[in-house]
C-alpha atoms as a printed R data frame, in Angstrom:
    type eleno elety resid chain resno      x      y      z
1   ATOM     1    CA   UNK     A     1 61.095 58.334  8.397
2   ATOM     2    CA   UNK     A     2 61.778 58.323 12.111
3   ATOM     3    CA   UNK     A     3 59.407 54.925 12.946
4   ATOM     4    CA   UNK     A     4 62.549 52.825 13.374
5   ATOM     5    CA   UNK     A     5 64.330 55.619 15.417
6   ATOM     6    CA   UNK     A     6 61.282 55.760 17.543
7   ATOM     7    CA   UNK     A     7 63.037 52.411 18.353
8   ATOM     8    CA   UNK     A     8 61.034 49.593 16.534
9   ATOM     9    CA   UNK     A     9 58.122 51.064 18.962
10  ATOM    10    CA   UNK     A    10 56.007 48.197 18.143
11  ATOM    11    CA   UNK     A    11 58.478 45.499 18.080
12  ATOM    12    CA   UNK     A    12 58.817 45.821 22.070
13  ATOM    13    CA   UNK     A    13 55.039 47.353 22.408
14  ATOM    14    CA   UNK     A    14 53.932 44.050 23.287
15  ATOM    15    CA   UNK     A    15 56.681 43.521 26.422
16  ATOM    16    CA   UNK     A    16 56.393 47.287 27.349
17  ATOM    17    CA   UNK     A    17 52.789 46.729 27.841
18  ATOM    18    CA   UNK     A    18 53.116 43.264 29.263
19  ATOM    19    CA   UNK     A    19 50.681 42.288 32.032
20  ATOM    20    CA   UNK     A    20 53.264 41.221 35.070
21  ATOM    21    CA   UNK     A    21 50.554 42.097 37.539
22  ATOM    22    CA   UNK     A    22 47.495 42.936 35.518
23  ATOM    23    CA   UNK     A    23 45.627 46.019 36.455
24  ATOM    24    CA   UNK     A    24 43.104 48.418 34.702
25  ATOM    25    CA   UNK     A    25 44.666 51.774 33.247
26  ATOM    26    CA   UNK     A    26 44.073 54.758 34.805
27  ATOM    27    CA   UNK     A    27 43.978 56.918 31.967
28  ATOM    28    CA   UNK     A    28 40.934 57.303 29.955
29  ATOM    29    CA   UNK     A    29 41.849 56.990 26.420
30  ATOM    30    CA   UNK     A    30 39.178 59.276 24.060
31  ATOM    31    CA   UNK     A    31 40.410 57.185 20.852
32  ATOM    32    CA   UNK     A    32 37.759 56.938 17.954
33  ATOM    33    CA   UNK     A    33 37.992 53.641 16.663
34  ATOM    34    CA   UNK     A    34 38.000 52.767 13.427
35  ATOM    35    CA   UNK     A    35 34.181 50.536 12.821
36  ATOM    36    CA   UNK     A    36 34.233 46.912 13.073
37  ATOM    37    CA   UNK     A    37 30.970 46.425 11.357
38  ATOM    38    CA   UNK     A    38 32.573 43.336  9.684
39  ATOM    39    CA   UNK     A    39 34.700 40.850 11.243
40  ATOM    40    CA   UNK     A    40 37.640 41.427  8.374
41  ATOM    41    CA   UNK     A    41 37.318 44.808  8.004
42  ATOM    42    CA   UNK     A    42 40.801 46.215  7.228
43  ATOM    43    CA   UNK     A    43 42.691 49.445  7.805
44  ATOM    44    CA   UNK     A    44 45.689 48.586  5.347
45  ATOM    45    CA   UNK     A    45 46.848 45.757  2.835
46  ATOM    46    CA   UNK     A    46 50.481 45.262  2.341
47  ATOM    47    CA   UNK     A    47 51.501 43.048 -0.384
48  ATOM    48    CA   UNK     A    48 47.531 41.613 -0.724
49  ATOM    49    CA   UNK     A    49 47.969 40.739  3.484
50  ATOM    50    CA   UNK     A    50 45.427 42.760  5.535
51  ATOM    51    CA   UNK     A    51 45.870 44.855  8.869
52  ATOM    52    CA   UNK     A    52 42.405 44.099 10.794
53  ATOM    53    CA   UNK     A    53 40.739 47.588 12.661
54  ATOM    54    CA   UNK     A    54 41.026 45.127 15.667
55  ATOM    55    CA   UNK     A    55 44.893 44.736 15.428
56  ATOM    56    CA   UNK     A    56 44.789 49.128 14.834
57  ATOM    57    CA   UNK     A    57 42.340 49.572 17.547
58  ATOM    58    CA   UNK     A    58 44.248 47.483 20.428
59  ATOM    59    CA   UNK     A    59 47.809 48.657 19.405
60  ATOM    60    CA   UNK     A    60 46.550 52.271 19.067
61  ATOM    61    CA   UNK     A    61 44.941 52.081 23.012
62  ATOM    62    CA   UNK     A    62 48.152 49.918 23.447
63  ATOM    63    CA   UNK     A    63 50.670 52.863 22.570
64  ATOM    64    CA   UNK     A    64 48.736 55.734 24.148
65  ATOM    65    CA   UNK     A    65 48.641 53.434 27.219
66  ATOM    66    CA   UNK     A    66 52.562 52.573 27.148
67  ATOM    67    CA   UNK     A    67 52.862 56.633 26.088
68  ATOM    68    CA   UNK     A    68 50.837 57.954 29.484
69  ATOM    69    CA   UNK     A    69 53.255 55.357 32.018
70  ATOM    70    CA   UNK     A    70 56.011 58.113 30.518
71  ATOM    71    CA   UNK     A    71 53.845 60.931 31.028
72  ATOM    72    CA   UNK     A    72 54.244 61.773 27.638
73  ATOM    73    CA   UNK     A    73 50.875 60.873 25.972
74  ATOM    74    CA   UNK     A    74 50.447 62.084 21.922
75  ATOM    75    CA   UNK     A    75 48.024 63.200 20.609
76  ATOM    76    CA   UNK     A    76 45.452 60.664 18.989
77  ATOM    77    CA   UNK     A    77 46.089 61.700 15.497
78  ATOM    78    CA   UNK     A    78 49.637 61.158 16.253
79  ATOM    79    CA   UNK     A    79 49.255 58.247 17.838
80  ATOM    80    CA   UNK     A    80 47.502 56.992 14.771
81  ATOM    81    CA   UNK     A    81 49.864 57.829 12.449
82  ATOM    82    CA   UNK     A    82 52.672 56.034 14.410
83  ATOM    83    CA   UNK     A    83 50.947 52.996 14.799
84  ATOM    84    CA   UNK     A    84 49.480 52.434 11.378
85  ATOM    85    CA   UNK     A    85 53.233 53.093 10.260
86  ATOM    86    CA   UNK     A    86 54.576 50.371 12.697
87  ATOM    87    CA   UNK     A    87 52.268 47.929 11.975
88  ATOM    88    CA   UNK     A    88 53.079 48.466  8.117
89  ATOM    89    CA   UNK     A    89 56.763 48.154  9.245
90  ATOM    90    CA   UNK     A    90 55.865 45.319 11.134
91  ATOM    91    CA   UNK     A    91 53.982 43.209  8.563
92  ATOM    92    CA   UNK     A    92 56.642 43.884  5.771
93  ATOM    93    CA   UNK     A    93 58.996 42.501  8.326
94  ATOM    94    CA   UNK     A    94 57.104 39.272  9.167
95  ATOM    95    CA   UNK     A    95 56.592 38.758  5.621
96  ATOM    96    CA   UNK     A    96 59.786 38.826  5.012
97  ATOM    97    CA   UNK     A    97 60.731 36.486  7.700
98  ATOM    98    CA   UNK     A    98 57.922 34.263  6.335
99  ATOM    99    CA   UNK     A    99 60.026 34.151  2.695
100 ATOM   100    CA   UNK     A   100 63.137 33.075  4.540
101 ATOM   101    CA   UNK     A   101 61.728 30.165  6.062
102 ATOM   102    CA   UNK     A   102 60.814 31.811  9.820
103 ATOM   103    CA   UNK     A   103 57.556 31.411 10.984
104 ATOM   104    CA   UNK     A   104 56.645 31.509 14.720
105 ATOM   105    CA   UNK     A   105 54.348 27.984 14.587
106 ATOM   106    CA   UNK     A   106 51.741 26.786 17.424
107 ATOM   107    CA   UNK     A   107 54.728 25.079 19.594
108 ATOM   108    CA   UNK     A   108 56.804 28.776 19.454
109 ATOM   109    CA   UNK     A   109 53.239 30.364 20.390
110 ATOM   110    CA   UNK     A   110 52.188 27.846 22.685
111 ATOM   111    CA   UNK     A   111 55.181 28.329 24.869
112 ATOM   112    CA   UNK     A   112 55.469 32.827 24.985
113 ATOM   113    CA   UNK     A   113 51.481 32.573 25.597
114 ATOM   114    CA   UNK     A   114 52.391 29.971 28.767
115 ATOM   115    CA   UNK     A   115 54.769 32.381 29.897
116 ATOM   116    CA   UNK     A   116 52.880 35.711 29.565
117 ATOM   117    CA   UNK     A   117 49.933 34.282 31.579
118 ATOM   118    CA   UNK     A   118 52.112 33.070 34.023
119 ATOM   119    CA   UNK     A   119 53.713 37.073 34.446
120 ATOM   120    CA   UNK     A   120 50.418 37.928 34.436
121 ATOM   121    CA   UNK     A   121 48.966 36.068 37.055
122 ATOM   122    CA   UNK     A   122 46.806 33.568 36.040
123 ATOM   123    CA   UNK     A   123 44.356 32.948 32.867
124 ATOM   124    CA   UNK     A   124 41.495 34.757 34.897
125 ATOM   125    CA   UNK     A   125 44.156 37.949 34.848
126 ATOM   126    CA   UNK     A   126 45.232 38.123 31.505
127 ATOM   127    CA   UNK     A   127 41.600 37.733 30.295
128 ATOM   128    CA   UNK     A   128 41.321 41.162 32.119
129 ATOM   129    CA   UNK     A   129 44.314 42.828 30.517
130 ATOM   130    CA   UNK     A   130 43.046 41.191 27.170
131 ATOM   131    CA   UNK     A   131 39.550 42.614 27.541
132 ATOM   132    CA   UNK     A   132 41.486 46.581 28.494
133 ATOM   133    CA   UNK     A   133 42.881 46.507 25.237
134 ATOM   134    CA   UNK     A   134 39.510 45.003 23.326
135 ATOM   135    CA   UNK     A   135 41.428 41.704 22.408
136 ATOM   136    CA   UNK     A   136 40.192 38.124 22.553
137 ATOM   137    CA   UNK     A   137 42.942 35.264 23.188
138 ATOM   138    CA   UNK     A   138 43.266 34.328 19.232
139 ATOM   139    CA   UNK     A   139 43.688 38.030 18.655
140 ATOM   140    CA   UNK     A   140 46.167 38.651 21.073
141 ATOM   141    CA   UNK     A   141 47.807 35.115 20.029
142 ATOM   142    CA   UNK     A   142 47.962 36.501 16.030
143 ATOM   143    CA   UNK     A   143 49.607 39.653 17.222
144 ATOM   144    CA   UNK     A   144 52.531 38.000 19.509
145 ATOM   145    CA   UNK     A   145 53.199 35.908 16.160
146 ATOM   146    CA   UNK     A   146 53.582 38.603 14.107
147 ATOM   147    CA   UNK     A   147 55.466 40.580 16.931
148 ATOM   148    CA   UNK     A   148 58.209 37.114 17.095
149 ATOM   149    CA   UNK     A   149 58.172 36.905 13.176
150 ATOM   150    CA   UNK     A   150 58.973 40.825 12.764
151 ATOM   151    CA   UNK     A   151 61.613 40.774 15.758
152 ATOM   152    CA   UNK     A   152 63.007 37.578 13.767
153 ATOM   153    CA   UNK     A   153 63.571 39.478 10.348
154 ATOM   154    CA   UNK     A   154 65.082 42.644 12.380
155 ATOM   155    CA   UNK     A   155 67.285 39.823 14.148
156 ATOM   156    CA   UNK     A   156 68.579 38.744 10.871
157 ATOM   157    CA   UNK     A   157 69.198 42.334  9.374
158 ATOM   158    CA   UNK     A   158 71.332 43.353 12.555
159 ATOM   159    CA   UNK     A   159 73.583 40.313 12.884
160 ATOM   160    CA   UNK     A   160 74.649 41.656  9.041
161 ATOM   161    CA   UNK     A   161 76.276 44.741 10.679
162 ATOM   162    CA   UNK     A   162 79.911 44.359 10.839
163 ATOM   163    CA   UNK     A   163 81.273 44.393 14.032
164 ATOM   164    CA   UNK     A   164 84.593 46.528 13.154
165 ATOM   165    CA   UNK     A   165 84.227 50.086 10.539
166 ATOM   166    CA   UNK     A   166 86.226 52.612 10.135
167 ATOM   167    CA   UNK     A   167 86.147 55.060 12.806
168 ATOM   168    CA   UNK     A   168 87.563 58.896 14.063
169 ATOM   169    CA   UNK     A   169 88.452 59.994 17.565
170 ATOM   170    CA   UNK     A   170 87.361 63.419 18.098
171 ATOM   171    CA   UNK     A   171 86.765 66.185 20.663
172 ATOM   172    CA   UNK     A   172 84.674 69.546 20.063
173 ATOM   173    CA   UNK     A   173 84.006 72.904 21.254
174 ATOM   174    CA   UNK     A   174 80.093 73.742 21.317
175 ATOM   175    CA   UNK     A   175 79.284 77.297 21.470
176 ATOM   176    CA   UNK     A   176 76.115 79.048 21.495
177 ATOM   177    CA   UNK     A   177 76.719 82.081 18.911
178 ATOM   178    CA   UNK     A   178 78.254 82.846 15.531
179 ATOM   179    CA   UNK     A   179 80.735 85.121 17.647
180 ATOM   180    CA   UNK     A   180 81.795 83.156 20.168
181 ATOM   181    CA   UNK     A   181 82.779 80.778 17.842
182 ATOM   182    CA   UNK     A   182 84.564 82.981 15.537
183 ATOM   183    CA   UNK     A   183 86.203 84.113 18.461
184 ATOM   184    CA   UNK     A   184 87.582 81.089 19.335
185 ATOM   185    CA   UNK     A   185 88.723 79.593 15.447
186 ATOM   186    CA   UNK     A   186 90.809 83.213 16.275
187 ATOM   187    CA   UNK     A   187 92.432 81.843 19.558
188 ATOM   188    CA   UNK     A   188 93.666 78.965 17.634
189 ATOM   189    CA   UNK     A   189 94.693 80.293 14.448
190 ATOM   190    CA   UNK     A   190 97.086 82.387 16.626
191 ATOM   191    CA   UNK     A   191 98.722 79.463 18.315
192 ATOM   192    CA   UNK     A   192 96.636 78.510 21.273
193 ATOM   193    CA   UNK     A   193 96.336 74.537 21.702
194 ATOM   194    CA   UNK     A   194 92.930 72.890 20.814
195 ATOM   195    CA   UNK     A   195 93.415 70.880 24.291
196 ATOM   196    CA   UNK     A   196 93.306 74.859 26.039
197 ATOM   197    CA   UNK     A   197 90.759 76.255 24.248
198 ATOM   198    CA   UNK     A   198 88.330 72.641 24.912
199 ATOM   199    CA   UNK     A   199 89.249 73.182 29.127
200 ATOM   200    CA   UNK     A   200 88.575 76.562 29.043
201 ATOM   201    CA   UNK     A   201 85.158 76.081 27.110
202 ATOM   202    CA   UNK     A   202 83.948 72.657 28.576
203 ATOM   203    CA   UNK     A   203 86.011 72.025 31.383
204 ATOM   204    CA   UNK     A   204 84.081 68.875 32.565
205 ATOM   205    CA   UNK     A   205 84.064 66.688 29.546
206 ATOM   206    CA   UNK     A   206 86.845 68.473 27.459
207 ATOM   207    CA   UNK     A   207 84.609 68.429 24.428
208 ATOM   208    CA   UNK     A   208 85.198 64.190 23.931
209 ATOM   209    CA   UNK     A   209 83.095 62.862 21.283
210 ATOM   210    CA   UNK     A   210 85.121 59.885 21.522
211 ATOM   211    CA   UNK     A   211 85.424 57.088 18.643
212 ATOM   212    CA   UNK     A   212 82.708 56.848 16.068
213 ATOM   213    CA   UNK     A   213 81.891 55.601 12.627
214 ATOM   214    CA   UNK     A   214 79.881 57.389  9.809
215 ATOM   215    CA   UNK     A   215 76.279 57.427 10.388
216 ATOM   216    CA   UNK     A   216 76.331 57.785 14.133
217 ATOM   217    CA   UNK     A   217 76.288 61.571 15.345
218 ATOM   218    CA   UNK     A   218 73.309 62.985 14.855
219 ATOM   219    CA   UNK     A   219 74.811 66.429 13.613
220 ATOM   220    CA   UNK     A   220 76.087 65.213 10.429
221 ATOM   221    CA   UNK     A   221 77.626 68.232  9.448
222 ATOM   222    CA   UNK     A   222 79.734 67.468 12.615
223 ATOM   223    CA   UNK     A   223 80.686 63.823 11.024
224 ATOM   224    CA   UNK     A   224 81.173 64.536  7.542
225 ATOM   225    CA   UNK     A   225 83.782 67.235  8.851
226 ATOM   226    CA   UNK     A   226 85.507 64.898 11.405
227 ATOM   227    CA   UNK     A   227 85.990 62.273  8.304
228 ATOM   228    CA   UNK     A   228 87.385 64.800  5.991
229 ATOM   229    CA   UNK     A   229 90.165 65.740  8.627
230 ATOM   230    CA   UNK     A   230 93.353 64.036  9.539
231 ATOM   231    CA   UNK     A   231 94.267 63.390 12.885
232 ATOM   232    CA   UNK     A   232 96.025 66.535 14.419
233 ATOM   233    CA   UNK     A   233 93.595 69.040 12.432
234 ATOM   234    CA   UNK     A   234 90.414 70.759 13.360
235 ATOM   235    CA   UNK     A   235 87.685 72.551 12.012
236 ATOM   236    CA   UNK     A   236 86.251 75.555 10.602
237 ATOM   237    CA   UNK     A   237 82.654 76.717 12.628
238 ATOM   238    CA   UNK     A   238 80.403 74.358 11.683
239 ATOM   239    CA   UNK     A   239 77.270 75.418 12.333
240 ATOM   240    CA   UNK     A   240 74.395 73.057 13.097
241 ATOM   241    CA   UNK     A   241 70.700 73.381 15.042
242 ATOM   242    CA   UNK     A   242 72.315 72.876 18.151
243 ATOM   243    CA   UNK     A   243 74.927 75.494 18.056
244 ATOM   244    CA   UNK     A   244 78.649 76.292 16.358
245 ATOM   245    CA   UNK     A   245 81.090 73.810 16.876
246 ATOM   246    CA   UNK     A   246 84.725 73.567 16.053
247 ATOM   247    CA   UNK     A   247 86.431 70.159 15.986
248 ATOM   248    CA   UNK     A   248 89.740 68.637 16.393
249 ATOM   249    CA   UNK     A   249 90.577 65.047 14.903
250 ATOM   250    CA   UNK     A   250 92.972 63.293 17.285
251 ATOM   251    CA   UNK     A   251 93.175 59.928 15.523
252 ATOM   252    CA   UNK     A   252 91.772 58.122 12.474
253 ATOM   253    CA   UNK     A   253 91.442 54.369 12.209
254 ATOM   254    CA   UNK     A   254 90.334 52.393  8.923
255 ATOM   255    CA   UNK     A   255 88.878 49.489 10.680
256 ATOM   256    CA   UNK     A   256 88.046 49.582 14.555
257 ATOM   257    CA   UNK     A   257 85.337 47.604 16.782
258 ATOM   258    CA   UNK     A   258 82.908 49.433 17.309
259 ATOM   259    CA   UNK     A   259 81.425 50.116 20.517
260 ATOM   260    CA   UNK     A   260 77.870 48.292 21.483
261 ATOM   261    CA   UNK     A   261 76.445 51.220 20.944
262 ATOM   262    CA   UNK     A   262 77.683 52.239 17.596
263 ATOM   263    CA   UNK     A   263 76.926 48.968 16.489
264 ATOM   264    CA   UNK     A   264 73.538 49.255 18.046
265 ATOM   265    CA   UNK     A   265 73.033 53.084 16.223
266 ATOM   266    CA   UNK     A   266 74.197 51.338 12.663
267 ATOM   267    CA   UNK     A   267 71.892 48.382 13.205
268 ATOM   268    CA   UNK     A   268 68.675 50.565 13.727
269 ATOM   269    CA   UNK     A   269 69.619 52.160 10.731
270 ATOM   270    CA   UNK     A   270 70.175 48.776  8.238
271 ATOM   271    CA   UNK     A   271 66.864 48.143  9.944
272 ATOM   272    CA   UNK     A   272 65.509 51.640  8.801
273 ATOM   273    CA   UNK     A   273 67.579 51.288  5.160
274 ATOM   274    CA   UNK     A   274 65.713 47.965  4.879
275 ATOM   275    CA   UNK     A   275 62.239 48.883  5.869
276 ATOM   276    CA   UNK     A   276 62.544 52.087  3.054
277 ATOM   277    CA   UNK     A   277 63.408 49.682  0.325
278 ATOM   278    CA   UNK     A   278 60.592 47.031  0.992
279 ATOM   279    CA   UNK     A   279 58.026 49.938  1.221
280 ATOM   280    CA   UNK     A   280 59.515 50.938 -2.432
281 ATOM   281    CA   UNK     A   281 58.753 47.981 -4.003
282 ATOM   282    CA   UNK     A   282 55.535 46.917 -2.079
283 ATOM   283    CA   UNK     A   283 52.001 47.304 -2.648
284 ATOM   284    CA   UNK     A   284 50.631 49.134  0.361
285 ATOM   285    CA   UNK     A   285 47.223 50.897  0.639
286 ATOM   286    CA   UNK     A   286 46.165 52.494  3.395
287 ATOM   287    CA   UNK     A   287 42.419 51.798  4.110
288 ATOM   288    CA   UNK     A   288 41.888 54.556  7.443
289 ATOM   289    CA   UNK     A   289 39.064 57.048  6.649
């Protein structure tokens, strides 16, 4: 489930599309939207709580919209998928926030909505940016709370990451082929130095892959190799999507800080961790045709 990777898309969809100085999109979005035929009709119920088709129809415009200022615009059905997933995500997080006492009340509302029409330019503005996205004031104003009642619950998950974890310092050589990597495990079973064989391979960076803690490279193979190694050893090939790698430990600590961030990468996934045990044990049906 890569929705949280995708960086809590919706939890910032809001800002990223923020109306600073409110103009009309450029980009004609072809979206078919879901029917409104009745004011409470409802693409998805999570734990007996409904997700309106207007919420699904203004984020989906909102994402393609934020998507095309990248220049890299999905495709609707993927756009639908993501969003419908986020605003799951997002609901089981306000909820949540809800349980623990948190809820973003009129005076909390009051004073982002003050704020945003200020960035915006003026009432008569954000009207305009409201109406781009087919949302009235009180829908707009139901969104933001869920959006500061979702960020809340994420809030409270991170600041549970420890700050220290234990951590390896490693370097690598990344080679495009079987052979060439073979070749080189041969240059340094017969003596060569792992620091020689790094310059003459990746002379610029010298292979650093600096301090980390489990669950932070993305080849895990990579990691799971690096923590079975003691400092002073290195690798078989390890061969992962990206290539063949060999590895050399050069020092192993049992409790480190971590670097922003690593704590950052290990946050987004207690968020992620989280979000996969809530769906688990939560009633969710998805009402899209």
């Amino acid at each position: 489930m890569q929705r949280i990777q995708i960086s809590l898309l919706l939890l910032a969809l809001l800002a990223a599309c923020a109306p600073r100085s409110v103009s009309t999109p450029t980009l004609e979005l072809n979206t078919p939207e879901v029917s409104t035929a009745t004011p409470l009709a409802y693409v998805a119920r999570v734990n007996g709580e409904g997700i309106t088709a207007n919420s699904y129809n203004a984020n989906v415009r909102m994402f393609q919209e934020a998507q095309s200022q990248t220049g890299t615009l999905l495709a609707t059905q993927d756009a639908q998928q993501v969003v419908i997933d986020n605003l799951v995500d997002r609901l089981l997080l306000a909820q949540a926030a809800r349980q623990a006492g948190f809820v973003a009340d009129d005076a909390l509302l009051d004073g982002r909505l003050a704020n945003i029409t200020e960035q915006a330019g003026g009432a008569e503005a954000f009207a305009g940016w409201l109406a781009t996205f087919g949302l009235t004031q009180a829908a707009y104003r139901e969104e933001l709370r869920l959006e500061l009642e979702a960020a809340h619950q994420v809030a409270e998950i991170s600041a549970n990451v420890p700050t220290t974890a234990e951590q390896v310092w490693a370097r690598q050589v990344l080679l495009p082929d079987q052979f060439s990597a073979e070749r080189v495990l041969g240059q340094l079973e017969s003596g060569t130095p792992f620091e020689t064989v790094v310059i003459n391979n990746d002379p610029r960076r010298q292979g650093t892959l600096g301090w980390f803690p489990r669950g932070y490279l993305l080849q895990i193979e990579v990691e799971a190799a690096a923590f079975a190694l003691q400092p002073g050893q290195y690798s078989q090939v390890i061969e992962t999507e990206i290539g063949f790698h060999l590895i050399e430990v050069l020092a192993h600590e049992a409790d480190r800080p971590l670097s922003p961030q690593a704590r950052q990468a290990l946050q987004t996934q207690a968020v992620q961790a989280w979000l996969e045990q809530q769906r688990a044990g939560s009633a969710i049906e998805i009402l899209l045709p």
